[in-house]
C-alpha positions, -999 to 999 in steps of 0.1 A, spaced: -118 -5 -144 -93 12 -119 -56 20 -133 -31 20 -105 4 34 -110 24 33 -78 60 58 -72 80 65 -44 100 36 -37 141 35 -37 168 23 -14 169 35 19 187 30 48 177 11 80 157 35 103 149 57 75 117 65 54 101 66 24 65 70 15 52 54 -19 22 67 -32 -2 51 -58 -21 75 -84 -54 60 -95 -76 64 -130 -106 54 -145 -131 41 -120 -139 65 -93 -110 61 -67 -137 72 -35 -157 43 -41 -129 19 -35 -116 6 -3 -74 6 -5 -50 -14 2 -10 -16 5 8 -53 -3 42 -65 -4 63 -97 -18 96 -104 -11 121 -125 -32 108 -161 -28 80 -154 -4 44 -152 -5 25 -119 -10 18 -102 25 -3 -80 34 5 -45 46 -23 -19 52 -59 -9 39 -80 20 43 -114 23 38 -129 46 12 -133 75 30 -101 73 51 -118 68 86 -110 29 89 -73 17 89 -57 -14 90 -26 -24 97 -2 -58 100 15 -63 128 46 -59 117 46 -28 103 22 -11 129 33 19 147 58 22 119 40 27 86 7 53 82 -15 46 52 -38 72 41 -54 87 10 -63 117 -10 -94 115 -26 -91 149 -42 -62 135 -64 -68 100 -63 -41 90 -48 -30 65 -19 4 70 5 21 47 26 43 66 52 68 42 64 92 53 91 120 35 109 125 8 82 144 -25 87 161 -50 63 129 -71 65 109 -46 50 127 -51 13 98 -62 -9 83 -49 -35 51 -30 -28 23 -30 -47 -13 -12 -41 -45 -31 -47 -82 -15 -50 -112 -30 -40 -144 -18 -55 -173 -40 -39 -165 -48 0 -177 -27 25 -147 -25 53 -114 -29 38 -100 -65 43 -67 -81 47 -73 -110 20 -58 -97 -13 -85 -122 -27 -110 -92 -24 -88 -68 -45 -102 -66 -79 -73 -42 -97 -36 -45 -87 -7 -18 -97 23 -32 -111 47 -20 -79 76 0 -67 107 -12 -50 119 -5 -18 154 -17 -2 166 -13 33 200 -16 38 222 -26 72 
């Protein structure tokens, strides 16, 4: 079992940051490959970022790439998303997702076995 507790959302302005972070417990955060998810008000769940257990292998969507850095502390279990020059479109909530038996971290939340319960963010005009 893998306990995720995500922080670090809030309303921001458009251009500006914010970097969530997700603490993890239980299960030994290392050994899982992470990943960074978002749903917006009457859309589907999207995927945002993933990092692979040891941090050397990121992933990113294309709509958030050059803009948002996810990376991870394995000293205190815990995963960041760095996201920088937000836009309106980027209002979801965001929710980080651990993976405990892939190799490579994937895009498909379908291999995500423990989900945290997410954290607001809001970009205003």
């Amino acid at each position: 079992q893998v306990q995720l507790v995500e922080s670090g959302g809030g309303l921001v302005q458009a251009g500006g940051s914010l970097r969530p972070s997700c603490t993890a417990s239980g299960r030994t955060f290392s050994s899982c490959n992470m990943g960074w998810f978002r749903q917006a008000p009457g859309k589907e769940r999207e995927f945002v970022a993933a990092i692979s257990r040891s941090g050397g292998v990121t992933i990113y969507a294309t709509s958030v790439k050059g803009r948002f850095t996810i990376s991870r502390d394995n000293a205190k279990n815990t995963l960041y998303l760095q996201m920088n020059n937000l836009k309106p479109e980027d209002t979801a909530v965001y929710s980080c997702a651990a993976d405990s038996g892939s190799t490579w971290p994937f895009r498909d939340d379908r291999q995500y076995d423990y989900w945290g319960q997410g954290t607001q963010v809001t970009v205003s005009l």
